[in-house]
Structure formats: C-alpha cells, structure tokens
N, CA, C and O atoms as a GROMACS GRO file, in nm:
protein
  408
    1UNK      N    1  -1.025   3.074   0.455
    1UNK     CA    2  -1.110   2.962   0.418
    1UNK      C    3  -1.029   2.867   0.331
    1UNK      O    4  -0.990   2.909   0.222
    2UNK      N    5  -0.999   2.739   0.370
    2UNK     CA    6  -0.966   2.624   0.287
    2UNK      C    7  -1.012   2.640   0.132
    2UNK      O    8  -1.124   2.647   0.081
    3UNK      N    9  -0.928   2.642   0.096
    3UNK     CA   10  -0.958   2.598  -0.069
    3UNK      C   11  -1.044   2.424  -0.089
    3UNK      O   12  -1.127   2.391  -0.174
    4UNK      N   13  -0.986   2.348   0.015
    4UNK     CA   14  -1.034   2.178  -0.033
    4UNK      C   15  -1.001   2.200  -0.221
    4UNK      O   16  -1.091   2.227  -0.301
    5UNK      N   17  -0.908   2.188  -0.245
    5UNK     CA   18  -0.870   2.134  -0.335
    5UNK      C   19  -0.937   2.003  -0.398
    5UNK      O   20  -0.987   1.926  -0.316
    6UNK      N   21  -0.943   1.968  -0.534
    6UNK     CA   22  -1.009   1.818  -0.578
    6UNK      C   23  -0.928   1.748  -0.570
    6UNK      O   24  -0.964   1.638  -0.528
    7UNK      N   25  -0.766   1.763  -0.605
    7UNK     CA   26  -0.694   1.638  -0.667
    7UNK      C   27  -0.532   1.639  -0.586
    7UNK      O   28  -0.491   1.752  -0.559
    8UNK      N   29  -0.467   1.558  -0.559
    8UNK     CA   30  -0.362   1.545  -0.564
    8UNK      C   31  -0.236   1.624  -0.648
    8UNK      O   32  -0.222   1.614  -0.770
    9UNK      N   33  -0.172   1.683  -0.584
    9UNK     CA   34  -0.105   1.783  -0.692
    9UNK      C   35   0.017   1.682  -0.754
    9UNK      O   36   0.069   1.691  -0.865
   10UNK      N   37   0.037   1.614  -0.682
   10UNK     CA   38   0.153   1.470  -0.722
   10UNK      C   39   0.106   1.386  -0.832
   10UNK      O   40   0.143   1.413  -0.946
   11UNK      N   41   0.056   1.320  -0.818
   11UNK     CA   42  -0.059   1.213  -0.881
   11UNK      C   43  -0.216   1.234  -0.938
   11UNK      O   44  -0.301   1.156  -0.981
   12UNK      N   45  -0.213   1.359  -0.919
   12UNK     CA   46  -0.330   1.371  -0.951
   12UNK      C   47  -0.477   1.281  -0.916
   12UNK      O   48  -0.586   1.316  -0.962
   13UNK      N   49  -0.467   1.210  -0.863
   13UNK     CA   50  -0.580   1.127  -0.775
   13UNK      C   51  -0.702   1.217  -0.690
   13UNK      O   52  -0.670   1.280  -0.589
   14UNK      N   53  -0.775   1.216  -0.716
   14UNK     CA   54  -0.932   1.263  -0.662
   14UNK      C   55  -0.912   1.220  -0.529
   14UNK      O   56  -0.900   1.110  -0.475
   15UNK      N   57  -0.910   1.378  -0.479
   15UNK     CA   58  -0.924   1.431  -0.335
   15UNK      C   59  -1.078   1.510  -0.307
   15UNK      O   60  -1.077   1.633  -0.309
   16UNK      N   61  -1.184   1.453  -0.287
   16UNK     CA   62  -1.338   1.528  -0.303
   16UNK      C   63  -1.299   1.595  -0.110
   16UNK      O   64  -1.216   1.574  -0.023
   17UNK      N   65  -1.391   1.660  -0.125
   17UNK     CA   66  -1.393   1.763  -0.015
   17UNK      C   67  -1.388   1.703   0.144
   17UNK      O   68  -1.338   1.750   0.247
   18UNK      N   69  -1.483   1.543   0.110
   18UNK     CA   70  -1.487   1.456   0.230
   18UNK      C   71  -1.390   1.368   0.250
   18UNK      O   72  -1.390   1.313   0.360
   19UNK      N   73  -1.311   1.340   0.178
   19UNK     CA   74  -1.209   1.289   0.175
   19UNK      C   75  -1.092   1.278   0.328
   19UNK      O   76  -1.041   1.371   0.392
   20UNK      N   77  -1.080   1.130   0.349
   20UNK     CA   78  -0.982   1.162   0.477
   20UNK      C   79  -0.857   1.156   0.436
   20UNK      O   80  -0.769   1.181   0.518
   21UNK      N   81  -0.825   1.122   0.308
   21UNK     CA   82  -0.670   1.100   0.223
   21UNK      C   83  -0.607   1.201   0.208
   21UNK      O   84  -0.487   1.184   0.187
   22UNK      N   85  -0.662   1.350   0.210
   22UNK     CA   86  -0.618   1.461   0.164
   22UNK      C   87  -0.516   1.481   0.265
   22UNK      O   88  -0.536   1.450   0.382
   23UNK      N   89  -0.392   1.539   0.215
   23UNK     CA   90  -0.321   1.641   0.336
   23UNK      C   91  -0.265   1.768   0.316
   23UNK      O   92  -0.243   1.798   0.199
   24UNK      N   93  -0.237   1.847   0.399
   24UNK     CA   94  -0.193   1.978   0.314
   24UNK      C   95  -0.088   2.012   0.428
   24UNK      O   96  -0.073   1.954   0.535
   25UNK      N   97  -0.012   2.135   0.367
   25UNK     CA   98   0.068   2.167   0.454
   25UNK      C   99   0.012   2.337   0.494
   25UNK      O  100  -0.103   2.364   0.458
   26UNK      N  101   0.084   2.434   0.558
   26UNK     CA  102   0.034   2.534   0.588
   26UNK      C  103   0.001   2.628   0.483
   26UNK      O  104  -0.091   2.710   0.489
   27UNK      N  105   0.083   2.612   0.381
   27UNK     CA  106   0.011   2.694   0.280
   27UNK      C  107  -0.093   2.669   0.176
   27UNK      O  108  -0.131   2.741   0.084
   28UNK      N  109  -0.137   2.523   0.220
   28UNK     CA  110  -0.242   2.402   0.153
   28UNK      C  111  -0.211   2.371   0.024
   28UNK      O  112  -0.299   2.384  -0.061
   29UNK      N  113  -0.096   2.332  -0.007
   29UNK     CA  114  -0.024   2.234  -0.111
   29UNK      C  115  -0.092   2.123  -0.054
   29UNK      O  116  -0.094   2.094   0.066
   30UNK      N  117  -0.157   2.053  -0.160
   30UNK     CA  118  -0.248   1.933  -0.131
   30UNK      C  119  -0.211   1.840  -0.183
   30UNK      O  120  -0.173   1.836  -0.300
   31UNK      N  121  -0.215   1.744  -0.100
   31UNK     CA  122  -0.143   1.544  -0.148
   31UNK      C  123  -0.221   1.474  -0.086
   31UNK      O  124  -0.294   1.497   0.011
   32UNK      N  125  -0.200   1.370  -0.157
   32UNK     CA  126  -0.289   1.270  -0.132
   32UNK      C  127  -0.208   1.225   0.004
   32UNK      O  128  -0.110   1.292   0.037
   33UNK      N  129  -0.245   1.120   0.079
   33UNK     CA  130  -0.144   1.051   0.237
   33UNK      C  131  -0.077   0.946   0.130
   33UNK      O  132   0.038   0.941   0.172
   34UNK      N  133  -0.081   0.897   0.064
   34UNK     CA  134   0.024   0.820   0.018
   34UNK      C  135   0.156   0.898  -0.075
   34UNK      O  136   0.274   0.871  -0.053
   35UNK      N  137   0.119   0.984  -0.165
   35UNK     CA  138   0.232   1.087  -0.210
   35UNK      C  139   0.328   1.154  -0.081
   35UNK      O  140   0.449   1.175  -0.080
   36UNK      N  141   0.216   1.183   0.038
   36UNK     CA  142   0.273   1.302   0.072
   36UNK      C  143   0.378   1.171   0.230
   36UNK      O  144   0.469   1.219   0.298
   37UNK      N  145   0.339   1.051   0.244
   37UNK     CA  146   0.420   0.996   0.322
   37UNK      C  147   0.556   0.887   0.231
   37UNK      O  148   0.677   0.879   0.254
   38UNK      N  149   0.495   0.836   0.154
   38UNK     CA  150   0.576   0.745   0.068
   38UNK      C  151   0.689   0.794  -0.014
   38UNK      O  152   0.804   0.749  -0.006
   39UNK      N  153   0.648   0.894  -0.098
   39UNK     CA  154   0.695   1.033  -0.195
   39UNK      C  155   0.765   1.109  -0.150
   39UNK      O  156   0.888   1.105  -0.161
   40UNK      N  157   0.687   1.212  -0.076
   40UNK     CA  158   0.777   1.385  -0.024
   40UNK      C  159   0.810   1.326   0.121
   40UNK      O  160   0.904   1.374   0.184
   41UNK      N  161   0.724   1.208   0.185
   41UNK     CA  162   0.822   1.203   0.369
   41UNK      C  163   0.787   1.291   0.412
   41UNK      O  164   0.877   1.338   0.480
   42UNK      N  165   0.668   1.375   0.416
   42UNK     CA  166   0.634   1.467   0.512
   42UNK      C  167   0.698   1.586   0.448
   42UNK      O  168   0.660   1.695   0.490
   43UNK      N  169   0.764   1.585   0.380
   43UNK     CA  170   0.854   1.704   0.332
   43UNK      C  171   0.754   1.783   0.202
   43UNK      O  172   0.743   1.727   0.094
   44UNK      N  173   0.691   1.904   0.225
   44UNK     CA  174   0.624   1.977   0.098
   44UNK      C  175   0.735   2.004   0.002
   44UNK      O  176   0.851   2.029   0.035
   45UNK      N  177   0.691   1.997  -0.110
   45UNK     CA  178   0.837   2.022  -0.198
   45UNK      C  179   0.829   2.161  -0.235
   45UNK      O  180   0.907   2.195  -0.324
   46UNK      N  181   0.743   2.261  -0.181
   46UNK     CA  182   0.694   2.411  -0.225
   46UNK      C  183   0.725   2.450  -0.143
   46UNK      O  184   0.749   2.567  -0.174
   47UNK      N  185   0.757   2.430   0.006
   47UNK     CA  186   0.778   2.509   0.117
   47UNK      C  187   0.869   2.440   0.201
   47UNK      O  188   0.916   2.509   0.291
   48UNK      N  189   0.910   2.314   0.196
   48UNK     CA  190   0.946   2.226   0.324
   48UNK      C  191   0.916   2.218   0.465
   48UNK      O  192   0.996   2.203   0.557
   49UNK      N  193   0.793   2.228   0.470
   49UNK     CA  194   0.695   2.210   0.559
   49UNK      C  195   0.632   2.062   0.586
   49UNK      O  196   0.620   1.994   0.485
   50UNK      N  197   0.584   1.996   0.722
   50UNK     CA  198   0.468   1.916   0.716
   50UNK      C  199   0.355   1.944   0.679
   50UNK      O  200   0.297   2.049   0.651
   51UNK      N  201   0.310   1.763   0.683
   51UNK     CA  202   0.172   1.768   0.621
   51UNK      C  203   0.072   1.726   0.738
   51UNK      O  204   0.124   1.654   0.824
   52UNK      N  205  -0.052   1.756   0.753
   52UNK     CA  206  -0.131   1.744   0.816
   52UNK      C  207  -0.260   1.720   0.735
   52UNK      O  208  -0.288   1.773   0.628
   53UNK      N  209  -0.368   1.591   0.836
   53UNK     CA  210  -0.479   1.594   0.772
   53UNK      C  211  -0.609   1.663   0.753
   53UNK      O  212  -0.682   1.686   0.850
   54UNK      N  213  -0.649   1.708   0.600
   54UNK     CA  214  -0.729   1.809   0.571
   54UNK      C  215  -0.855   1.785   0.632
   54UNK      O  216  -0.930   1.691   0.609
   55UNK      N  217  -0.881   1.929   0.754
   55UNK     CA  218  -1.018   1.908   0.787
   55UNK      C  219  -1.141   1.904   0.673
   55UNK      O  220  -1.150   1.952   0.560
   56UNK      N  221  -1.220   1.836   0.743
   56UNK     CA  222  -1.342   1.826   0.636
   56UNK      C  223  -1.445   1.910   0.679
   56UNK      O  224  -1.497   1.922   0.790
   57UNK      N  225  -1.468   1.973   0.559
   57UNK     CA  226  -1.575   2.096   0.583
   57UNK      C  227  -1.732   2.013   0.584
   57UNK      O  228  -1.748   1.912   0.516
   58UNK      N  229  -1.841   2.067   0.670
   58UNK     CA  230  -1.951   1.984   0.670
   58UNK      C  231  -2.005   1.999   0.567
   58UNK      O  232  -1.996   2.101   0.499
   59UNK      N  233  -2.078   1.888   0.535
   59UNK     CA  234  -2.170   1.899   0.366
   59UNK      C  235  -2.354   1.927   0.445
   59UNK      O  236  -2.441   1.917   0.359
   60UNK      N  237  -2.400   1.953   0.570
   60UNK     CA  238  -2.502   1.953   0.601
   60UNK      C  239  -2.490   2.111   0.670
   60UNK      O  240  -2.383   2.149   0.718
   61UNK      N  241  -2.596   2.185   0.668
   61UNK     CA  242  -2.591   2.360   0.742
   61UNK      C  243  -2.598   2.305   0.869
   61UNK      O  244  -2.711   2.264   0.894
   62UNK      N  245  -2.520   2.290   0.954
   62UNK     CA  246  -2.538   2.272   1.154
   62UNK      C  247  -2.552   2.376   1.198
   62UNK      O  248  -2.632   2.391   1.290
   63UNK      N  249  -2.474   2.493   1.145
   63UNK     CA  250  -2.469   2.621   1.225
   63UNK      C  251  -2.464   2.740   1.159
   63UNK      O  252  -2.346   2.772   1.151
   64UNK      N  253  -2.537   2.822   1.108
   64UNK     CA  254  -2.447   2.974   1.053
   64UNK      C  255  -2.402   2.987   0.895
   64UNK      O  256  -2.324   3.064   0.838
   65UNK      N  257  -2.485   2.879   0.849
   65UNK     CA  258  -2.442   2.853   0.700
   65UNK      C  259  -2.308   2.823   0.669
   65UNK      O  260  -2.261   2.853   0.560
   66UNK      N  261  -2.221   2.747   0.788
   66UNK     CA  262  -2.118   2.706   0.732
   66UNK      C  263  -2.074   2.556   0.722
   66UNK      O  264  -2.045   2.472   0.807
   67UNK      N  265  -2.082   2.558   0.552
   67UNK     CA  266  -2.140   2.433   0.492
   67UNK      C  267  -2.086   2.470   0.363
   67UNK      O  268  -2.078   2.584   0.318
   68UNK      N  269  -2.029   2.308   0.280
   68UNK     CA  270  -2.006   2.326   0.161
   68UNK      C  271  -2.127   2.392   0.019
   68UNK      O  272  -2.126   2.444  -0.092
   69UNK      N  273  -2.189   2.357   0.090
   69UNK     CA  274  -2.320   2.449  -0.007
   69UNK      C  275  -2.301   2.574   0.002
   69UNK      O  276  -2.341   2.630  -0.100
   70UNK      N  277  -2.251   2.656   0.089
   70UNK     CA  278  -2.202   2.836   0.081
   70UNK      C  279  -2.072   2.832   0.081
   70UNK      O  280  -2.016   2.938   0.048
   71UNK      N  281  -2.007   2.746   0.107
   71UNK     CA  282  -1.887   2.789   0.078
   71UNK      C  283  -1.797   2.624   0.052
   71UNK      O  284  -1.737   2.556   0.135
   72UNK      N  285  -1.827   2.598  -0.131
   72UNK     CA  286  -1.772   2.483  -0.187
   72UNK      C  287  -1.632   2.461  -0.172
   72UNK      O  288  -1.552   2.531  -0.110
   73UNK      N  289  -1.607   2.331  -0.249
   73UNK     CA  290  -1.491   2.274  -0.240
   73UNK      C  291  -1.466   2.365  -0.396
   73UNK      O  292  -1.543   2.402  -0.484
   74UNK      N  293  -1.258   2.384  -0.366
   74UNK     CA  294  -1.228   2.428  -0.552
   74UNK      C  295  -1.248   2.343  -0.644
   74UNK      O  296  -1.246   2.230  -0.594
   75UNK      N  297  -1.268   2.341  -0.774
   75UNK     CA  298  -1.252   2.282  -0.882
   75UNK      C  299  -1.152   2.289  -0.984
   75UNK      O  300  -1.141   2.231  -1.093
   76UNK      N  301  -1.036   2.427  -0.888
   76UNK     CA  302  -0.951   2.407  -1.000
   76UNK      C  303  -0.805   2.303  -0.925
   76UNK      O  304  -0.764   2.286  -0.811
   77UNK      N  305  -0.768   2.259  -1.050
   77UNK     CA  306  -0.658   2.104  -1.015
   77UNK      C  307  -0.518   2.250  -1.031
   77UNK      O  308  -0.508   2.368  -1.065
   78UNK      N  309  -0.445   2.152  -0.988
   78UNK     CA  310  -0.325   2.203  -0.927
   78UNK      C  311  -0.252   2.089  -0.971
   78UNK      O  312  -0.201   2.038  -0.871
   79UNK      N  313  -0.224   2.025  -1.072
   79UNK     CA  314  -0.138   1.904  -1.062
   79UNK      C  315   0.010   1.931  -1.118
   79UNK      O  316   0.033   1.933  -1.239
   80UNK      N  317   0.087   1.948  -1.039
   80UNK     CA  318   0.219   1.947  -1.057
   80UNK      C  319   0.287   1.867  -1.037
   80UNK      O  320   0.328   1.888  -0.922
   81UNK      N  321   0.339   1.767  -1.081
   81UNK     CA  322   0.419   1.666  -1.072
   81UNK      C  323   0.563   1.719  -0.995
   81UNK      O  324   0.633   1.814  -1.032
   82UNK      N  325   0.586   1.636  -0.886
   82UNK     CA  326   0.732   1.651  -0.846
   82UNK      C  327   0.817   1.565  -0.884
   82UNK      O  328   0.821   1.442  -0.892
   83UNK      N  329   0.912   1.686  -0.916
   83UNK     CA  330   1.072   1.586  -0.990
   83UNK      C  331   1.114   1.517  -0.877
   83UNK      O  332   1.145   1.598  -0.789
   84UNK      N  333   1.131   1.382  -0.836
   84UNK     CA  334   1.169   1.322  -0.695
   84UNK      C  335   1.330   1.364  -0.671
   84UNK      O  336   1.385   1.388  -0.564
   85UNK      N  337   1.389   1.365  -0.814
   85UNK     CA  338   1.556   1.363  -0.769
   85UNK      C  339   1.549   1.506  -0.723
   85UNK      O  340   1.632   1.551  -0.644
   86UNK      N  341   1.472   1.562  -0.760
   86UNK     CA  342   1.519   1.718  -0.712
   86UNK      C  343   1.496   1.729  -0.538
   86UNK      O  344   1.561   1.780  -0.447
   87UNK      N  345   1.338   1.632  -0.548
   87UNK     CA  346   1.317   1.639  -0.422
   87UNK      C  347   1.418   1.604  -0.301
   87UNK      O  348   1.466   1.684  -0.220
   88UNK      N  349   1.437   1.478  -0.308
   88UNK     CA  350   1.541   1.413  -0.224
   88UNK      C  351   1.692   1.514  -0.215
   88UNK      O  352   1.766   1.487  -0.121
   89UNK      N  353   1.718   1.584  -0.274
   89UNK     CA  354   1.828   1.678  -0.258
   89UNK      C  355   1.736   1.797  -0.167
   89UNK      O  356   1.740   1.821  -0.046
   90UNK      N  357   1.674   1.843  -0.247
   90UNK     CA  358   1.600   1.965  -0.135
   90UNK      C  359   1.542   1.905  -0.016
   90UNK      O  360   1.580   1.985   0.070
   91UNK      N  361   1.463   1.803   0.055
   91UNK     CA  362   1.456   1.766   0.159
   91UNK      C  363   1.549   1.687   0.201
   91UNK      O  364   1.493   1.595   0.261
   92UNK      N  365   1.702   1.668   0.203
   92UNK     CA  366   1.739   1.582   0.231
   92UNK      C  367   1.844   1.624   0.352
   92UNK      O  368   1.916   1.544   0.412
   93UNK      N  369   1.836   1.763   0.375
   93UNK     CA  370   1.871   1.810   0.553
   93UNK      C  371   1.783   1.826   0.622
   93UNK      O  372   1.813   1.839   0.741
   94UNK      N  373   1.625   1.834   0.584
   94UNK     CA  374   1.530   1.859   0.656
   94UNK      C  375   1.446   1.756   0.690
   94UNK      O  376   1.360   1.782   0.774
   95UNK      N  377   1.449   1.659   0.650
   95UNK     CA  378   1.377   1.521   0.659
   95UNK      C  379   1.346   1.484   0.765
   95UNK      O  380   1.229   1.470   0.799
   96UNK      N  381   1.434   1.465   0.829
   96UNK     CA  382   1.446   1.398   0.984
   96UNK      C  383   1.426   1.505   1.091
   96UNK      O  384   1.415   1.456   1.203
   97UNK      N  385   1.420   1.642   1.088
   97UNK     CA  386   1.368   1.734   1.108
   97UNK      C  387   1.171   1.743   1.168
   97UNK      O  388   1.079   1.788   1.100
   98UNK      N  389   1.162   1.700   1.273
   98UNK     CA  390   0.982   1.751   1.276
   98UNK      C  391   0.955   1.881   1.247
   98UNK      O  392   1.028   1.980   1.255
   99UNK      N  393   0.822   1.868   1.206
   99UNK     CA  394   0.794   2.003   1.082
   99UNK      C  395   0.776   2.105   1.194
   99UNK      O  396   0.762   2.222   1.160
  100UNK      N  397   0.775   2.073   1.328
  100UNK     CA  398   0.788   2.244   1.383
  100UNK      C  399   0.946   2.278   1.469
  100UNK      O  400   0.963   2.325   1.582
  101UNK      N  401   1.015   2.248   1.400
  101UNK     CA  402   1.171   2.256   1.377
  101UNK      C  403   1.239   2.270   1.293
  101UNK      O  404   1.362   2.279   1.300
  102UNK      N  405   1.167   2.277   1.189
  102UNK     CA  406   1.194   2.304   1.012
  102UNK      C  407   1.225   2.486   1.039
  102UNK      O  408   1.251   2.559   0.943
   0.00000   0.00000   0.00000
C-alpha cells in the first residue's frame, strides 16, 4: 500500500493525496514534478531510479472499502534536502540512461 506521502522530500512543498504533482520512484521517494524533472532529471538521489506519476488513491468508497477513509494518506514529512553537487556527480553516468536500463 502507497504511503501518499504529504510533502516533497526536496522542497518540501505540499503533496496532498490528490495531488497530480506528486512523483515517486519504486521505492516511493516522493517529489514534487518540478524537483524531480528540473532538480534530480528523473534521477532519485536514494536509489537512481525513475520517477513516475503518483497514483491517486480514491477519496469516495466505489468498491471494497478501498478509499482514503480506510486506508489514509501519511502525515509523516520526509523532507530531506538534496545536496545538488553531490547529486550531479552520482547521476551523472546514469542520466541519459532510461530508468529501465538503469
């Protein structure tokens, strides 16, 4: 089950559960689409992985109780700032790389 994270772990910017800005990578390191294209380039700085956009969990019961009402968005923040110089050295053979060639 998705965590849906609240915030941007870069910038810290409010990522709410409905959110289409969110992105994560496979181990759901969460960025906002502007950190995670402008910033990291697709590059996670925790895994060097792509990013993809975070499905949105329904906020209404359609089926089976699966719905943010049984099963919420987290509330805990994750904000870790990335050092960019570090970044650009650690993604900087994998960049140009598509993330299922990484």
């Amino acid at each position: 089950m998705l965590e849906l994270r609240p915030t941007c772990e870069h910038c810290n910017g409010a990522l709410p559960a409905n959110s289409t800005e969110a992105r994560i990578c496979s181990f759901e390191c969460t960025f906002c689409a502007t950190c995670a294209t402008t910033v990291l380039r697709n590059v996670c700085p925790n895994c060097g992985g792509g990013f993809v956009q975070r499905p949105i969990r329904p906020s209404k019961n359609w089926k089976n109780e699966n719905f943010l009402g049984k099963y919420p968005a987290s509330t805990t923040v994750k904000h870790r700032p990335v050092n960019i110089d570090n970044h650009l050295v650690f993604s900087a053979p994998i960049k140009d790389l598509p993330p299922e060639q990484r």
